[in-house]
C-alpha positions in Angstrom: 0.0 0.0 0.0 1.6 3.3 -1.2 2.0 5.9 1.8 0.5 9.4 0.9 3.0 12.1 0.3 2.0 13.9 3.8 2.7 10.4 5.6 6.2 10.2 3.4 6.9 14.0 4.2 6.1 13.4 8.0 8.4 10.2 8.1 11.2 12.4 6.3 11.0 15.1 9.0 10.7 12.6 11.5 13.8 10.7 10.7 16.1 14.1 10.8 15.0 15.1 13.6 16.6 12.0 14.9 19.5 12.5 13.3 20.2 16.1 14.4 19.4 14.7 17.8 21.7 11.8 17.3 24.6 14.5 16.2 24.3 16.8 18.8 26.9 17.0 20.9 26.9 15.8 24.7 25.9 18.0 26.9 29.3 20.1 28.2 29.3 20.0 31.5 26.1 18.5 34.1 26.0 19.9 37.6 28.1 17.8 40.5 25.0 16.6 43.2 27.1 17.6 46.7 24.8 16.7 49.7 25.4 19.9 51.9 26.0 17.4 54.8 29.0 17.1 53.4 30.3 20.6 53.8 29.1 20.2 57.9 32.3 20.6 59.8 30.5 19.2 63.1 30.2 16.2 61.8 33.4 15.9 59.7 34.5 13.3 61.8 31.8 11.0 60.5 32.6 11.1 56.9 34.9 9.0 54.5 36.4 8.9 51.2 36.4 5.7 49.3 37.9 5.1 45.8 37.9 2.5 44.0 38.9 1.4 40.1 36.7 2.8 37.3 36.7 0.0 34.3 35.1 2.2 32.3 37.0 5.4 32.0 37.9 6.4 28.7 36.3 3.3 27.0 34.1 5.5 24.7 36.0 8.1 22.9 34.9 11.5 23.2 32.5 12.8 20.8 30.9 9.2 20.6 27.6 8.8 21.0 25.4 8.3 24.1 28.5 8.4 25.9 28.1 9.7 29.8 31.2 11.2 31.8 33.9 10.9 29.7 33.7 14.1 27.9 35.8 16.8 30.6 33.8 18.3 32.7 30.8 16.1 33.0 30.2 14.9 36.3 27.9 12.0 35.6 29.2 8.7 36.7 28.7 5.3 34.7 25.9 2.8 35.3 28.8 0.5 36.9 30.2 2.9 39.1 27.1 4.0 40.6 26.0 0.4 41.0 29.2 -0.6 43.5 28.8 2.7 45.3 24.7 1.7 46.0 25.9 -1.8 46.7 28.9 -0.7 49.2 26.0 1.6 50.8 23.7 -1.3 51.7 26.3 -3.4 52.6 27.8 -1.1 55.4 24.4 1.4 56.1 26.0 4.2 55.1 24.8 7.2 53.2 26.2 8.9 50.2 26.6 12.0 50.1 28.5 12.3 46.6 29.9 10.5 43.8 32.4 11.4 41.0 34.9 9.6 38.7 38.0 11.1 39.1 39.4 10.7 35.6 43.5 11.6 36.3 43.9 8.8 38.5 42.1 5.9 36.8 38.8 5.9 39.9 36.1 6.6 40.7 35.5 8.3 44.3 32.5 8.1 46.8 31.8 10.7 49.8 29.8 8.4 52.5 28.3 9.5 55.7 28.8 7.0 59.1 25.5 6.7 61.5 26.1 8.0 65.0 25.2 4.7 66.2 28.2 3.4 64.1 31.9 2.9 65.1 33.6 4.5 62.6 36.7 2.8 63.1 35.0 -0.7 62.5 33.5 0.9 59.3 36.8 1.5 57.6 38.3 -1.3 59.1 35.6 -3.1 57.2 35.9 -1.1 54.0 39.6 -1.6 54.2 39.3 -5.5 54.0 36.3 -5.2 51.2 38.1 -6.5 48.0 36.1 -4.0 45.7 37.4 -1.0 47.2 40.6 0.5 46.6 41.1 3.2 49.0 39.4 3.9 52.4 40.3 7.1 54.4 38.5 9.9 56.2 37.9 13.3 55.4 40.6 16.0 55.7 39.6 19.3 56.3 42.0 22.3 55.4 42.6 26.1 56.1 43.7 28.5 54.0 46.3 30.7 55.3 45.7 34.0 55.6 44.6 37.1 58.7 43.1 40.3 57.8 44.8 43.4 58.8 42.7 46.3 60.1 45.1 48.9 61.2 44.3 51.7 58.8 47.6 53.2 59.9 49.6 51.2 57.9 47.5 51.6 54.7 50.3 53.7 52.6 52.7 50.4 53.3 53.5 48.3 50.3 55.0 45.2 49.3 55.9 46.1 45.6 58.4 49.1 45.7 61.4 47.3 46.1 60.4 45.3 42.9 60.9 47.5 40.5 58.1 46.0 38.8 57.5 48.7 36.3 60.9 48.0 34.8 60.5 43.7 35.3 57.0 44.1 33.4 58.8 45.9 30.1 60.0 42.4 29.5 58.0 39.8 31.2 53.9 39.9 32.4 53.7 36.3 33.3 51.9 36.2 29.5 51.1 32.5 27.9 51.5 31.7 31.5 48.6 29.5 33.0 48.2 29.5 36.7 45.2 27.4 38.8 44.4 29.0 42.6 42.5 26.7 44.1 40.9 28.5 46.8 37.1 30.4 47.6 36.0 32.1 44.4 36.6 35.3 42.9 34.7 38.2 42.5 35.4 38.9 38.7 33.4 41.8 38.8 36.0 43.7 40.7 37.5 46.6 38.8 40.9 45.1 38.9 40.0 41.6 37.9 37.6 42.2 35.8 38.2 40.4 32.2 41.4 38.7 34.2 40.1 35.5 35.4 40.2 33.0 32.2 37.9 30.2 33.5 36.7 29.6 37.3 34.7 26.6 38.5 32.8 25.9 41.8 33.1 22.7 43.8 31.3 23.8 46.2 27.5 23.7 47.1 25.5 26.7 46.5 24.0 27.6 48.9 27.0 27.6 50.8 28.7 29.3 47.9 28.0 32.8 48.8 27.6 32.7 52.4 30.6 34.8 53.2 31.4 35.7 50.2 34.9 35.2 48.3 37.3 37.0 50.1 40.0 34.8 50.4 40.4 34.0 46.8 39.8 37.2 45.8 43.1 38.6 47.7 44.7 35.8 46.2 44.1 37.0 42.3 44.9 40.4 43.2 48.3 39.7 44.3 48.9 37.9 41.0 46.8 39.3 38.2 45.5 43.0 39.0 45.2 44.8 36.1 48.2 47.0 35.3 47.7 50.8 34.0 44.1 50.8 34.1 44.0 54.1 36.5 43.1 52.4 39.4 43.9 49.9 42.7 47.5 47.8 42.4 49.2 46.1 40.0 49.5 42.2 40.0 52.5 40.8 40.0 51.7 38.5 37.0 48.7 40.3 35.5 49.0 39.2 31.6 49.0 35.3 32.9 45.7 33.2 32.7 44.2 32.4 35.7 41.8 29.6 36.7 39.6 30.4 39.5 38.4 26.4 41.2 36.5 27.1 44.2 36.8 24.3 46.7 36.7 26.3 49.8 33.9 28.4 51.4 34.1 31.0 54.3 33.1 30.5 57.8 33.0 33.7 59.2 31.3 36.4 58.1 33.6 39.2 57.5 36.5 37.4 57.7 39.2 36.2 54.9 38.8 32.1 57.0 37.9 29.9 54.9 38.3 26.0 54.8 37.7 23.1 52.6 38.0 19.2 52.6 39.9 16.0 50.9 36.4 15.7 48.1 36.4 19.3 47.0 40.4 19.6 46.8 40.3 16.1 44.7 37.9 17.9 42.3 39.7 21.0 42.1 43.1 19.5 41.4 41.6 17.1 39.0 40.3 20.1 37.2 43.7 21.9 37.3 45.1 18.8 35.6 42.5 18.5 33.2 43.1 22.0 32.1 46.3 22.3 31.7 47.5 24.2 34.2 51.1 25.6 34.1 51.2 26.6 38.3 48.8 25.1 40.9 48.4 27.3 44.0 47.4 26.0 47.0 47.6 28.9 49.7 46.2 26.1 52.5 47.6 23.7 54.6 45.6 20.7 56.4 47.2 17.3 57.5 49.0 14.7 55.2 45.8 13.0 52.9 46.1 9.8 50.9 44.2 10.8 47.9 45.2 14.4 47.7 48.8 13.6 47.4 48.0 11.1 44.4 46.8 13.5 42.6 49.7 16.1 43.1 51.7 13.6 42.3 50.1 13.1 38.8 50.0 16.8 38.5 54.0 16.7 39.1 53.9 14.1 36.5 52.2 16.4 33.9 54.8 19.1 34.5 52.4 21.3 37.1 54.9 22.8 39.6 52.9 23.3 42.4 53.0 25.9 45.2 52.0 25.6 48.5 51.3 27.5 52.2 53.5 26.2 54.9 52.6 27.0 58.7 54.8 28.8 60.9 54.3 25.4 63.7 53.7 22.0 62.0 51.8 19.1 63.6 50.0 16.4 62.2 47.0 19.1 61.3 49.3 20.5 59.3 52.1 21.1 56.8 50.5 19.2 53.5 50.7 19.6 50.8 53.9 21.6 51.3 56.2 19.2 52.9 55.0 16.6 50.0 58.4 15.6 47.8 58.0 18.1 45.1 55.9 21.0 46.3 57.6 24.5 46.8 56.4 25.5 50.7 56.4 29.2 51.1 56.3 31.1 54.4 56.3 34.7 55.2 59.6 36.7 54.8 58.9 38.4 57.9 60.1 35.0 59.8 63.6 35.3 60.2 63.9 32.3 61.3 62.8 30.2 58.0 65.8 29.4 55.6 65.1 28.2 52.0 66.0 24.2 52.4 66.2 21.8 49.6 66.4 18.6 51.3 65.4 15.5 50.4 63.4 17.0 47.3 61.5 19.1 49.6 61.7 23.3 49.3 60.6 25.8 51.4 61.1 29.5 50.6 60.5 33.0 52.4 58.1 35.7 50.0 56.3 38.8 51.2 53.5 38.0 53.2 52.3 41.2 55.4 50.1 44.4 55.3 50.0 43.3 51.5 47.2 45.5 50.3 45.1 43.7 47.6 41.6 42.8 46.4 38.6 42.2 48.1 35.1 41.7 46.9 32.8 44.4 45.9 35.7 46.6 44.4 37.3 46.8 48.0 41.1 47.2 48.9 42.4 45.6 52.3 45.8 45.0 53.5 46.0 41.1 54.3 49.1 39.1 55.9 49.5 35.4 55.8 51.3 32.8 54.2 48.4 32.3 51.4 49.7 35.9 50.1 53.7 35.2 50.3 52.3 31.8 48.4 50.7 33.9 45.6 54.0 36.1 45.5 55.9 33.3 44.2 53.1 31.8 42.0 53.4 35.5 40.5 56.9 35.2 40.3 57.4 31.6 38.4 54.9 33.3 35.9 57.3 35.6 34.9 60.4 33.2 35.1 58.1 30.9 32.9 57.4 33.6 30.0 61.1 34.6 30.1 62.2 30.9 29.7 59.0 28.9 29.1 61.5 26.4 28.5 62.8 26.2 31.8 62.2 22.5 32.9 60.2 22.6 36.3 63.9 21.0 38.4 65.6 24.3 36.8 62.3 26.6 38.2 62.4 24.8 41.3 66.1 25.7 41.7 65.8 29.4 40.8 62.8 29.4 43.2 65.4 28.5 46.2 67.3 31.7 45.5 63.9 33.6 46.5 64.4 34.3 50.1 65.4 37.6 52.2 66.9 39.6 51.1 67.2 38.6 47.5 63.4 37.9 46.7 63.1 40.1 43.6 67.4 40.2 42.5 65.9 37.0 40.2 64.5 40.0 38.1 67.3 42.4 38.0 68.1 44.1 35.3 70.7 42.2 33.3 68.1 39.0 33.9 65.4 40.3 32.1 67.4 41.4 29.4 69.4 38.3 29.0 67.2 35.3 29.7 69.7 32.9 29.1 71.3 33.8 32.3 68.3 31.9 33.6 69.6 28.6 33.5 73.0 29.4 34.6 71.8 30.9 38.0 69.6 27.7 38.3 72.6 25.9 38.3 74.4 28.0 40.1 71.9 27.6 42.7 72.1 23.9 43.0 75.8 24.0 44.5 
């Protein structure tokens, strides 16, 4: 029986609009489910990580169809994945709180919440001995590093003069240069960092988002990327380098620059940061010494990331990581006299200005901020500009100029004959090394 040209033209539309369905492409990026539980630091002590292998990562190649989490950025997990983590959660009566493959390392990772009427000591001893689980740990939680000043008496201070950065930015802006702060967000609205940050993401849960706003990060961009010559504010010390804004830490105090975060939303953040790319990972925090965290630093030292870090003034075992990982370039506050730049046992700590440093805060506010997290952001500035000068300094030669970068020589890295001649680079890194 011969179909009637209306039938014949509705089958014909019908059949591309499958096909344009079919072709479109997967949906970028899908929103990370966070339980806000998890972000409850009074019961902190009640949650744990657990990772485990993903054998389906990267088994669909991107751009294929139907394909779930593979393509960056999408947060969905596989049919398999989610399976184990709903059988792990009957098993054990425990209650996720969130799920998410992390890609870099091969696993996929599971945020679960113990019972109160639970010992959570036998439930990790348990998930320790379960042969479908790879790693078992609890949750770290981690402060960034930073106390507002609020003496206005010591508002015309600055850290910058003896820079000479007008002269150091005729031949080197950080430009081409990527750098990741993982930190609170940023307000990119602000008149000095407006059109400066490249990309940001937030790990966070909303609603928790903006509760004290993002002050925190945003002294953290100033320092290294406020606009230069635009009539207003401070300069950045790196402000033609591309910066990535990953919020995995929220405030707890309103008013206040304090701000923490934990082991899920650092794992995210430094995932991203790996993903992306990332040239210099900064990490003005400190927390105590977590399994899955130093993983993925690891693989980000693998990928050529040098990473920069906040160490304490006191360590104990609530602090000092990721700083004191192999690797990682610790930074303290020059102010300490005591601190010494040391290079042992592939370890580096270094001294960078860290007080009354007047930078950004949110809602087009200045502020002058002291704390570790800002000498941290000094030398994430400076690498940028090492980096643009030499972007073919290998990371061991960066790390070794880096070690120079103590009182009273902090900025002599960028003296004139330097800048002019970058091929003096290399020679003071290994001059440095003796």
């Amino acid at each position: 029986m011969m179909l009637s040209i209306q039938v014949r033209i509705g089958l014909l539309f019908f059949l591309l609009l499958i096909v344009m369905l079919v072709a479109l492409p997967a949906k970028a990026e899908q929103e990370l489910s966070i339980d806000p539980q998890l972000f409850d630091t009074e019961q902190a002590d009640r949650i744990i990580l657990v990772t485990y292998a993903d054998r389906h990562i990267n088994r669909i190649p991107i751009g294929a169809a139907n394909q779930t989490y593979r393509r960056r950025g999408n947060y969905s997990s596989s049919t398999w994945s989610k399976r184990v983590a709903a059988s792990i959660e009957a098993d054990y009566n425990i209650k996720i709180l969130s799920q998410w493959p992390i890609r870099e390392i091969g696993e996929h990772c599971v945020v679960f919440l113990v019972s109160e009427d639970q010992s959570i000591v036998e439930v990790i001893n348990a998930l320790t001995n379960d042969n479908r689980i790879d790693n078992v740990q609890t949750m770290s939680t981690f402060k960034v590093m930073t106390d507002k000043y609020n003496d206005p008496y010591y508002r015309l201070q600055t850290n910058i003069h003896s820079m000479n950065l007008a002269e150091i930015h005729s031949q080197t802006t950080g430009k081409n240069v990527t750098i990741a702060i993982i930190d609170t967000g940023v307000d990119t609205m602000h008149p000095d960092l407006e059109g400066q940050i490249q990309q940001s993401k937030d790990f966070v849960a909303q609603k928790l988002s903006d509760s004290f706003g993002d002050n925190h990060g945003t002294a953290i961009a100033g320092v290294i990327v406020a606009k230069a010559n635009n009539g207003q504010g401070i300069v950045g010390i790196a402000p033609d380098s591309h910066l990535i804004a990953l919020k995995a830490c929220w405030g707890i105090k309103a008013g206040s620059l304090e701000a923490i975060c934990n082991s899920f939303t650092l794992a995210l953040a430094i995932n991203t940061a790996i993903e992306m790319k990332a040239d210099i990972l900064n990490l003005s925090l400190t927390g105590p010494h977590d399994p899955l965290l130093a993983r993925l630093i690891e693989k980000a030292m693998q990928r050529g990331i040098l990473i920069i870090a906040s160490q304490p003034d006191s360590e104990d075992e609530k602090s000092g990581f990721p700083a004191q990982q192999p690797g990682v370039i610790g930074v303290r506050c020059l102010s300490n006299k005591a601190i010494q730049s040391s290079s042992e046992n592939h370890t580096l700590t270094v001294s960078a200005p860290g007080e009354e440093i007047l930078t950004t805060l949110p809602k087009g506010a200045y502020d002058f901020v002291s704390g570790s997290s800002l000498a941290t952001a000094h030398v994430s500035g400076l690498a940028a500009l090492l980096l643009q000068l030499k972007h073919s300094l290998t990371k061991q030669e960066l790390f070794k100029l880096l070690a120079n970068a103590n009182e009273p020589a902090f900025y002599k890295l960028l003296n004139k004959d330097m800048i002019i001649n970058t091929e003096n680079i290399t020679s003071v890194a290994g001059k440095s090394s003796k």
